[in-house]
KEPAVO-742820 format. One record per atom (N, C-alpha, C, O): residue number from 1; atom name; x, y, z. Coordinates in steps of 0.02 Angstrom, whole numbers, m for minus. Layout:
N
<NUM 'CA' <X Y Z>>
...
//
This chain:
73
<1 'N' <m1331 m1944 2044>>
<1 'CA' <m1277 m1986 2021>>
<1 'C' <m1301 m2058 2020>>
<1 'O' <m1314 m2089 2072>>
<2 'N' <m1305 m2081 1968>>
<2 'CA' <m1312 m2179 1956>>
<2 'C' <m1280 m2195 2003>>
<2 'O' <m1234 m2158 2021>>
<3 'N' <m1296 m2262 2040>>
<3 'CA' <m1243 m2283 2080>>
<3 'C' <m1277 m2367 2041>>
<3 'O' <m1329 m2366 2007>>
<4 'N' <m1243 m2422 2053>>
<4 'CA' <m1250 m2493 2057>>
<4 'C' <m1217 m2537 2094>>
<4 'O' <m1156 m2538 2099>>
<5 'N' <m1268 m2590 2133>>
<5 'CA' <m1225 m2643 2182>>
<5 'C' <m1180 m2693 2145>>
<5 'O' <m1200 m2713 2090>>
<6 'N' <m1134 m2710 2162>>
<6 'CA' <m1089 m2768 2151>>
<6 'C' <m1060 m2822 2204>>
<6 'O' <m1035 m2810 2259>>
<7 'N' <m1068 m2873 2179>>
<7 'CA' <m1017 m2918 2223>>
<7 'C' <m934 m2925 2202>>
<7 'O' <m915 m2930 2143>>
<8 'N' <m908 m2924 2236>>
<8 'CA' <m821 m2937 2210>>
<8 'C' <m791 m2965 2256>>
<8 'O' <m785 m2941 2313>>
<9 'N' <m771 m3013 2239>>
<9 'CA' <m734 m3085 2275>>
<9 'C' <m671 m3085 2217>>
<9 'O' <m675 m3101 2158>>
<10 'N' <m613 m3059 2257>>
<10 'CA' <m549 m3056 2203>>
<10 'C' <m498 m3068 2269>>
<10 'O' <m505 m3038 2322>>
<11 'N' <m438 m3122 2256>>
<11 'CA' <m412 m3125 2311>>
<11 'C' <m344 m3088 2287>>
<11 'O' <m332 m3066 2231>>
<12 'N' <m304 m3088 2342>>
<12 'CA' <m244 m3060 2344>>
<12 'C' <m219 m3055 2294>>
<12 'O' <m221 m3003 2261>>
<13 'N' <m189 m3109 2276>>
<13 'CA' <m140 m3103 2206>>
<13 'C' <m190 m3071 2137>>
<13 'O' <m159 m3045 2090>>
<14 'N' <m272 m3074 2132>>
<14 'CA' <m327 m3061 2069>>
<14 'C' <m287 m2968 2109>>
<14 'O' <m252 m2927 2080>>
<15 'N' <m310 m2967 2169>>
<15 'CA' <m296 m2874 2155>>
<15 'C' <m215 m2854 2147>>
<15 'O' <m203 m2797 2128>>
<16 'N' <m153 m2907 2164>>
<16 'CA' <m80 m2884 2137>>
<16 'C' <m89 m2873 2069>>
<16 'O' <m65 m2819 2050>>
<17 'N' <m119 m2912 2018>>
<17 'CA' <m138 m2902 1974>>
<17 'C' <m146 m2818 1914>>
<17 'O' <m118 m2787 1868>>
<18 'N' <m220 m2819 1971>>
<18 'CA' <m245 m2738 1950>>
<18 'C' <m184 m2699 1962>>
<18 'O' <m160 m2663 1918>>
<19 'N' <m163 m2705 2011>>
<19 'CA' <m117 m2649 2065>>
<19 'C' <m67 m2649 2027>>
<19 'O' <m51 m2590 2017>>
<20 'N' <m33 m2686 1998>>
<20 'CA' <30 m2695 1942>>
<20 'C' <33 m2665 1877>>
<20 'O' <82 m2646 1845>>
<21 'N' <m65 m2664 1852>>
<21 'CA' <m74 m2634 1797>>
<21 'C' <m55 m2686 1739>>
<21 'O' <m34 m2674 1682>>
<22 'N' <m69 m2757 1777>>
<22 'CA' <m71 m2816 1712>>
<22 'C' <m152 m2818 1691>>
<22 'O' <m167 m2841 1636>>
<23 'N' <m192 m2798 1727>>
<23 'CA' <m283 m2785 1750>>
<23 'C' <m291 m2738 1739>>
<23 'O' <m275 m2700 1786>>
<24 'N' <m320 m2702 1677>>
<24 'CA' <m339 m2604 1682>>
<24 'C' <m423 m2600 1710>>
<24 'O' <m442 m2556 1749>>
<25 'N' <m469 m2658 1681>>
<25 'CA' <m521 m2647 1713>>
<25 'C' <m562 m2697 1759>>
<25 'O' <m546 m2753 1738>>
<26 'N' <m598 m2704 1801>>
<26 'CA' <m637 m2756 1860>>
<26 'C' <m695 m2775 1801>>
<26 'O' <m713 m2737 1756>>
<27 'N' <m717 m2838 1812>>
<27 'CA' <m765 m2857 1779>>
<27 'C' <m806 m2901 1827>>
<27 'O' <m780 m2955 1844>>
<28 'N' <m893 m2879 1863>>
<28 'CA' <m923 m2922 1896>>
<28 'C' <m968 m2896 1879>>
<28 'O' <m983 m2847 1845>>
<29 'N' <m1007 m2960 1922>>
<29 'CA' <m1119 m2911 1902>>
<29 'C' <m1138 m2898 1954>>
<29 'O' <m1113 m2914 2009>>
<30 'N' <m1194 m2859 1940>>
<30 'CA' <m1229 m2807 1982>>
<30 'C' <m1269 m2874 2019>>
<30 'O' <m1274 m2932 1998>>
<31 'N' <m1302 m2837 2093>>
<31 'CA' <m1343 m2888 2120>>
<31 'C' <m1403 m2887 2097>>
<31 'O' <m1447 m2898 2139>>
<32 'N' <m1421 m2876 2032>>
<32 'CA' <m1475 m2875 1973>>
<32 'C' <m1485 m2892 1929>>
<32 'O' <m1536 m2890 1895>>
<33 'N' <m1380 m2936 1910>>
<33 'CA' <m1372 m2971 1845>>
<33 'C' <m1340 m2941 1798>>
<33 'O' <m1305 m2977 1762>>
<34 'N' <m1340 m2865 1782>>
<34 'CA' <m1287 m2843 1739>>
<34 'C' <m1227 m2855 1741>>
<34 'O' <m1210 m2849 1800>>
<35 'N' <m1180 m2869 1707>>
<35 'CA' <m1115 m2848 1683>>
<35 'C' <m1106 m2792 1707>>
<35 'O' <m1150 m2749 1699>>
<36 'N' <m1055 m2779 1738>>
<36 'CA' <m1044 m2701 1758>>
<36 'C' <m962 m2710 1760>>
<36 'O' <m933 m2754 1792>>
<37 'N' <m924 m2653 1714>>
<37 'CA' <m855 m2654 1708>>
<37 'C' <m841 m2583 1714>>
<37 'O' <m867 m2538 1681>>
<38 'N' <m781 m2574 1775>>
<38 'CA' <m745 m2511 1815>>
<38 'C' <m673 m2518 1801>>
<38 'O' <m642 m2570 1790>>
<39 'N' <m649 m2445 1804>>
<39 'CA' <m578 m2457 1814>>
<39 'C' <m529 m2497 1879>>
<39 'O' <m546 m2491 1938>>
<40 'N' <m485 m2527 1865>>
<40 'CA' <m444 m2582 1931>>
<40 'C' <m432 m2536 1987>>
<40 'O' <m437 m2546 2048>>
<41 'N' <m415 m2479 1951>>
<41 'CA' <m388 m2406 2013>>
<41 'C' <m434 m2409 2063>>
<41 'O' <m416 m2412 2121>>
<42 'N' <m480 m2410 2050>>
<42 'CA' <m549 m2403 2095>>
<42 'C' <m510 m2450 2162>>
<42 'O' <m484 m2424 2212>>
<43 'N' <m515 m2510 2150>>
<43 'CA' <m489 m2594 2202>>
<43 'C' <m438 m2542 2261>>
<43 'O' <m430 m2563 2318>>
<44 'N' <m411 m2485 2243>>
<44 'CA' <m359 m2479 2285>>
<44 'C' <m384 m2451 2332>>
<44 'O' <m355 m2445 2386>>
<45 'N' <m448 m2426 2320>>
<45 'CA' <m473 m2393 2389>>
<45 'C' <m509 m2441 2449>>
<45 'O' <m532 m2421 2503>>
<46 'N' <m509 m2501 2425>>
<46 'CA' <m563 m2560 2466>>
<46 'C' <m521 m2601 2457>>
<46 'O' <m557 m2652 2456>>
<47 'N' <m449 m2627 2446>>
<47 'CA' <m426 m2683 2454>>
<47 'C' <m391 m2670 2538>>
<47 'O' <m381 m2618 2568>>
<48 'N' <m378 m2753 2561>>
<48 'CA' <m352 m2758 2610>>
<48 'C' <m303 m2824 2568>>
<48 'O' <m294 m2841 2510>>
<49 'N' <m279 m2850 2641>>
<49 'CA' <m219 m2903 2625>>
<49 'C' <m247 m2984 2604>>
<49 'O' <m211 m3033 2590>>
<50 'N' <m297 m2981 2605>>
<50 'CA' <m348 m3049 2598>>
<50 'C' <m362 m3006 2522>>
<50 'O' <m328 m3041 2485>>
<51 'N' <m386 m2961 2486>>
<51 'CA' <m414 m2964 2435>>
<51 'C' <m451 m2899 2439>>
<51 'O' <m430 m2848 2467>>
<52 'N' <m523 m2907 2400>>
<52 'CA' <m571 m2877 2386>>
<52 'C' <m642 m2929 2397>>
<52 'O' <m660 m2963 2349>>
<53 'N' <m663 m2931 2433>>
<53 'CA' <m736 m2961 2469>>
<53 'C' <m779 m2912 2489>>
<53 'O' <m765 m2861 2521>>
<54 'N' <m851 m2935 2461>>
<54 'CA' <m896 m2929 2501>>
<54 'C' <m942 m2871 2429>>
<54 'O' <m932 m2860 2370>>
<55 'N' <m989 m2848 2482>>
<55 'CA' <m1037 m2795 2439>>
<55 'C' <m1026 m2722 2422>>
<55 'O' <m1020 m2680 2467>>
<56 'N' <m1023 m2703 2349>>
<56 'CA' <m999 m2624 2331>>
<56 'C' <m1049 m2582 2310>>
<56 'O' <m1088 m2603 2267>>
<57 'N' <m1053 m2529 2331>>
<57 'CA' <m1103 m2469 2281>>
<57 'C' <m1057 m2442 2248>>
<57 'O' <m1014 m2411 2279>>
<58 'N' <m1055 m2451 2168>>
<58 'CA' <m1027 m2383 2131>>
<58 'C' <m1060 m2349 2089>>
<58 'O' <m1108 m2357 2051>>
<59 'N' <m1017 m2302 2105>>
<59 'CA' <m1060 m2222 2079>>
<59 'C' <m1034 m2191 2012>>
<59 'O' <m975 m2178 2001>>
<60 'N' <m1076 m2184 1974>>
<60 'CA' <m1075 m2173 1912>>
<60 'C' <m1085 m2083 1906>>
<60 'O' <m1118 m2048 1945>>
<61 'N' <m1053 m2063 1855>>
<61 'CA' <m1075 m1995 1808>>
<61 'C' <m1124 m2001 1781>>
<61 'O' <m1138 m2058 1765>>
<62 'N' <m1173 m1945 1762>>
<62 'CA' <m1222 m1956 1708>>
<62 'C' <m1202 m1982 1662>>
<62 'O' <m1231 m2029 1633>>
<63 'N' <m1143 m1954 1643>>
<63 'CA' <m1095 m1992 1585>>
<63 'C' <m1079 m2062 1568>>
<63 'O' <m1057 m2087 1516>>
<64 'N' <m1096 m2089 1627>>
<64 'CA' <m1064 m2157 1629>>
<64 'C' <m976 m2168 1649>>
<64 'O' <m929 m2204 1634>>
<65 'N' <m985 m2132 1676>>
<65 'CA' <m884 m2123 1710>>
<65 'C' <m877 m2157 1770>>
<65 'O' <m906 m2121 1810>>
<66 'N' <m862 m2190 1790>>
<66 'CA' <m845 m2203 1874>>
<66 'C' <m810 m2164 1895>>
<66 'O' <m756 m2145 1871>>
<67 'N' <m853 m2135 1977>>
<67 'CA' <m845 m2079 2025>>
<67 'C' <m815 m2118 2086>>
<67 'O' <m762 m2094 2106>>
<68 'N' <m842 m2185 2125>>
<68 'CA' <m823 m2183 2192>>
<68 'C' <m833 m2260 2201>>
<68 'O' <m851 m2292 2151>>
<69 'N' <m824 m2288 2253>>
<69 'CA' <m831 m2352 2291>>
<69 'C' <m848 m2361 2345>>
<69 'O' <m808 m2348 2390>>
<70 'N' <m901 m2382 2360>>
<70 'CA' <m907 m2387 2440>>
<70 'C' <m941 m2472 2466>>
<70 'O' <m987 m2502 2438>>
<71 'N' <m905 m2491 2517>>
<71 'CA' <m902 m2529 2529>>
<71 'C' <m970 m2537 2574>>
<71 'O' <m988 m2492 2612>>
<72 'N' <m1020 m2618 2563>>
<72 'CA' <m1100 m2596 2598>>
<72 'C' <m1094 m2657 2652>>
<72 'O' <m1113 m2654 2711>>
<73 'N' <m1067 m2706 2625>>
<73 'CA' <m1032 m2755 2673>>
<73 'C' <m975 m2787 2673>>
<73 'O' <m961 m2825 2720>>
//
């Protein structure tokens, strides 16, 4: 399974946003420089009350689908 690092620094109100479904997809780069764009749904598994911070692995389909989120710091 592809996976790619990301940074995401989105505060509270950037993830009410997603969570509301005014946001359908996250848009940040990889710690390599790509553009890398996921669905917002994803945010719900790693947000807290401050936001979305810090370092992500996500995991890709061969397909190119997003599978998962995991939080590295």
């Amino acid at each position: 399974m592809p996976t790619i690092d990301v940074v995401i620094e989105l505060s509270a109100e950037a993830c009410l946003a997603h969570y509301e479904g005014r946001a359908g997809r996250v848009r940040t780069r990889s710690l390599d420089g790509r553009r890398v764009v996921f669905p917002a749904e994803a945010l719900r598994r790693v947000v807290t009350r401050d936001g979305v911070h810090g370092i992500f692995r996500l995991h890709f389909s061969t397909a190119g689908r997003f599978q998962a989120i995991v939080r590295l710091e």
